[in-house]
N, CA, C and O of each residue as an XYZ file, in Angstrom:
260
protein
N     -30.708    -15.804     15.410
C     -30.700    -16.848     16.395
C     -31.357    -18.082     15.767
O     -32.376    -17.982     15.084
N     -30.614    -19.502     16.070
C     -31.402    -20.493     15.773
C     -32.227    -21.038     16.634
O     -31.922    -21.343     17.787
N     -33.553    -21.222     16.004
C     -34.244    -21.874     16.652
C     -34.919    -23.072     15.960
O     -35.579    -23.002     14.923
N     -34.629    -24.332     16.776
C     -35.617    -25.532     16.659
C     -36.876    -26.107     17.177
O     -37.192    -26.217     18.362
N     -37.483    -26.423     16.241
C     -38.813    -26.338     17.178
C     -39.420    -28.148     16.697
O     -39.275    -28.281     15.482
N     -39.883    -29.155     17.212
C     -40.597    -29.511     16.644
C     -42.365    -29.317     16.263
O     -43.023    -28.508     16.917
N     -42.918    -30.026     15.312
C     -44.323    -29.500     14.250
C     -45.030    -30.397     14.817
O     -44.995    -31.620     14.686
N     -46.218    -29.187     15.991
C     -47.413    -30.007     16.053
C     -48.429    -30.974     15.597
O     -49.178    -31.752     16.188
N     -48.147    -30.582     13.952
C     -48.961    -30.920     12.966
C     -48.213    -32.836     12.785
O     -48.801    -33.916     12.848
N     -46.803    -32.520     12.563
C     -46.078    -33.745     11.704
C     -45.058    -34.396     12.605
O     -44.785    -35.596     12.584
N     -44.645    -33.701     13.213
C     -43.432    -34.311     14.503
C     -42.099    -34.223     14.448
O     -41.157    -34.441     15.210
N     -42.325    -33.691     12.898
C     -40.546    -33.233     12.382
C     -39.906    -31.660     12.787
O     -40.476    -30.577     12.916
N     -38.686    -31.999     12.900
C     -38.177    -30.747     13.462
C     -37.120    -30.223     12.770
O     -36.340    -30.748     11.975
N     -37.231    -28.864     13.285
C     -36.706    -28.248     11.899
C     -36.351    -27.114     12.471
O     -37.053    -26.677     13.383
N     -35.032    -26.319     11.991
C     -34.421    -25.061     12.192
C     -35.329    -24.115     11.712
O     -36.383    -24.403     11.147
N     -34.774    -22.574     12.019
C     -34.929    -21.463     11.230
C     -34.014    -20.429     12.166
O     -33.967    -20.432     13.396
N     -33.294    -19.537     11.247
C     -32.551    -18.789     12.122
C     -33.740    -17.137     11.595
O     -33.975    -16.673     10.479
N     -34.205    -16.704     12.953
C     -34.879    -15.792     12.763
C     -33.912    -14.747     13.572
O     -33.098    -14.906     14.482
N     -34.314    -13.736     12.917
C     -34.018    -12.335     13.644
C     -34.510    -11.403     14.616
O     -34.905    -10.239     14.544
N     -34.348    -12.421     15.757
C     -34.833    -12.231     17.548
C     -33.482    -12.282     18.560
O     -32.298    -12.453     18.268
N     -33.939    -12.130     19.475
C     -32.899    -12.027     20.976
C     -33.348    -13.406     21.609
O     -34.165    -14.227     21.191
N     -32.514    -13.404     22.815
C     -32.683    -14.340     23.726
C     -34.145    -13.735     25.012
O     -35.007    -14.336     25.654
N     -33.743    -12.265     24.856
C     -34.682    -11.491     25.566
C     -35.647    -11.438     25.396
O     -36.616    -11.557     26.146
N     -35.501    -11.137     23.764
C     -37.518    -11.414     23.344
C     -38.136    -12.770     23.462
O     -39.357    -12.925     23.429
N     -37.296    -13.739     23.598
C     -37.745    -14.974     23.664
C     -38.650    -14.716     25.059
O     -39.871    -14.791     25.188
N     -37.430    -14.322     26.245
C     -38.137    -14.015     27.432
C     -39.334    -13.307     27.702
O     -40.305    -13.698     28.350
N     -39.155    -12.202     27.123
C     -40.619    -11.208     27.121
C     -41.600    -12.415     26.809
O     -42.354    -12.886     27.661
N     -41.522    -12.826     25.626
C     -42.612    -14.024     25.379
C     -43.413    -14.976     26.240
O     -44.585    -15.065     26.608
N     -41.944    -15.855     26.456
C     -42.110    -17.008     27.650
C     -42.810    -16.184     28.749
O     -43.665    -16.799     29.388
N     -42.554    -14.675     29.133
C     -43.015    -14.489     30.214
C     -44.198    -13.924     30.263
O     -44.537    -13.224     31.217
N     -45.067    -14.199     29.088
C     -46.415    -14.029     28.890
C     -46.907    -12.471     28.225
O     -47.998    -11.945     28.448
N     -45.973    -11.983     27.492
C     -46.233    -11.086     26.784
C     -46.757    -11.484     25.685
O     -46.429    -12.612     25.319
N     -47.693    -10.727     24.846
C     -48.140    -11.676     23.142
C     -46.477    -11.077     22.088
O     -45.605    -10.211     22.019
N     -47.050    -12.465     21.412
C     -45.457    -12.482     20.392
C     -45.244    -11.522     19.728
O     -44.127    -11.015     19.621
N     -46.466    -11.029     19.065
C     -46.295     -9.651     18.041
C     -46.040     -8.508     19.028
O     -46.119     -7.510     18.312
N     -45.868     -8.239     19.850
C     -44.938     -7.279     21.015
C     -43.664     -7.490     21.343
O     -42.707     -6.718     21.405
N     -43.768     -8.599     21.540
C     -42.208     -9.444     21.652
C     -41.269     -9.348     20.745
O     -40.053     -9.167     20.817
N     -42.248     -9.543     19.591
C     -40.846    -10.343     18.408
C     -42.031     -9.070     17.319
O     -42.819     -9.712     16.625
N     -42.137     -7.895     17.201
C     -42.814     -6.983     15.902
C     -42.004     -7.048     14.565
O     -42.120     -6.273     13.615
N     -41.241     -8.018     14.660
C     -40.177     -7.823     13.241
C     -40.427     -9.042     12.816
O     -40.057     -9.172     11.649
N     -40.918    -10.033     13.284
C     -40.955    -11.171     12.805
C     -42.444    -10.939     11.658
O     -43.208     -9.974     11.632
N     -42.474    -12.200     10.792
C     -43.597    -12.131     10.021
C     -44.453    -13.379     10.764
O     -44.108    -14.263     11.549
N     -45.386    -13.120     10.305
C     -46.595    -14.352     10.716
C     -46.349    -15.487     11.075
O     -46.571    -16.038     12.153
N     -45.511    -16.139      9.438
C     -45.313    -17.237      9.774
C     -44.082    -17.725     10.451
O     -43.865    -18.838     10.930
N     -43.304    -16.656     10.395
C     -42.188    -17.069     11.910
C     -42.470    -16.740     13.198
O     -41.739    -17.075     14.131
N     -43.378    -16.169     13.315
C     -44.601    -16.485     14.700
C     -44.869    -17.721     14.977
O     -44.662    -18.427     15.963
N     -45.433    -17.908     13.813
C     -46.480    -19.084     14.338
C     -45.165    -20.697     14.486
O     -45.264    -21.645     15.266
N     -43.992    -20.429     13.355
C     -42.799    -21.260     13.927
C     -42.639    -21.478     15.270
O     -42.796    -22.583     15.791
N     -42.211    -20.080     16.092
C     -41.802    -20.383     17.151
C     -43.023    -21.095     18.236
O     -42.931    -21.747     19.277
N     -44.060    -20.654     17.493
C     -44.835    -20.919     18.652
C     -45.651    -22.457     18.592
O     -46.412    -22.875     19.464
N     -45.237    -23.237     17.195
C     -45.973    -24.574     17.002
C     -44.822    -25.294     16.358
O     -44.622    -26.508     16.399
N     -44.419    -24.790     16.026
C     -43.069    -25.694     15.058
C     -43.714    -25.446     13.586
O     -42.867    -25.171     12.736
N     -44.443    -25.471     13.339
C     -45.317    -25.459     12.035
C     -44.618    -24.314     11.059
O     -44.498    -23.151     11.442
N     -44.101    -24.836      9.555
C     -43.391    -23.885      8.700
C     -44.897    -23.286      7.394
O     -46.052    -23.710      7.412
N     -44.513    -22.601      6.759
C     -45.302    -22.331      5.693
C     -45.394    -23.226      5.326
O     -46.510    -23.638      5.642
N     -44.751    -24.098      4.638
C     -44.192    -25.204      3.423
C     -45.359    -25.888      4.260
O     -46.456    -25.776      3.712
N     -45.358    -26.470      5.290
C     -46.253    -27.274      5.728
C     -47.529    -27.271      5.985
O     -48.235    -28.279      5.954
N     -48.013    -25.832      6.329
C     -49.612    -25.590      5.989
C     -49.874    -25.426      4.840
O     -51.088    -25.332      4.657
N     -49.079    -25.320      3.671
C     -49.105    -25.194      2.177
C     -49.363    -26.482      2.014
O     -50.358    -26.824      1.374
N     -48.502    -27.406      2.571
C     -48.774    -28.926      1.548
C     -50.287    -29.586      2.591
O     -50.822    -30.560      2.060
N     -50.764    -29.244      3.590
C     -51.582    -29.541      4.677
C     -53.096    -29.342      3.546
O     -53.939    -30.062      3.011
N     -52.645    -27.508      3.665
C     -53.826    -27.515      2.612
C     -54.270    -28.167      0.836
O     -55.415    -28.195      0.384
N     -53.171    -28.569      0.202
C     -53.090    -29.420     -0.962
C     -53.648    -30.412     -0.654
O     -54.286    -30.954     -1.556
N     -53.653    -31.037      0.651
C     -54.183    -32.613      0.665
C     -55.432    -32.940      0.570
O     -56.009    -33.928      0.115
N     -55.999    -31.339      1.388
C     -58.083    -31.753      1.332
C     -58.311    -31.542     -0.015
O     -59.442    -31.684     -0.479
């Protein structure tokens, strides 16, 4: 499924097609925690859906300090 999200951090938005349902989206939205929801996903496509925020971008976030 694609999902777009825009990045709390930067404001840019950006795809990723992760390997979820429309359902688990729901379980989510409906206040279940994500790693129940979505247990196949990795971390950082967690934290995608849930901020917009990619690896690449807490990678270059942390290069800057």
């Amino acid at each position: 499924m694609i999902i777009t999200k825009k990045s709390i951090l930067s404001g840019e938005v950006r795809s990723l097609d992760l390997n979820i349902t429309q359902g688990q989206i729901d379980l989510w939205e409906g206040g279940m925690v994500i790693q129940k929801a979505m247990p196949k996903l990795s971390v950082d496509e967690r934290e995608f859906i849930m901020t917009g925020i990619t690896s690449e971008e807490w990678d270059e976030k942390r290069d800057i300090k």
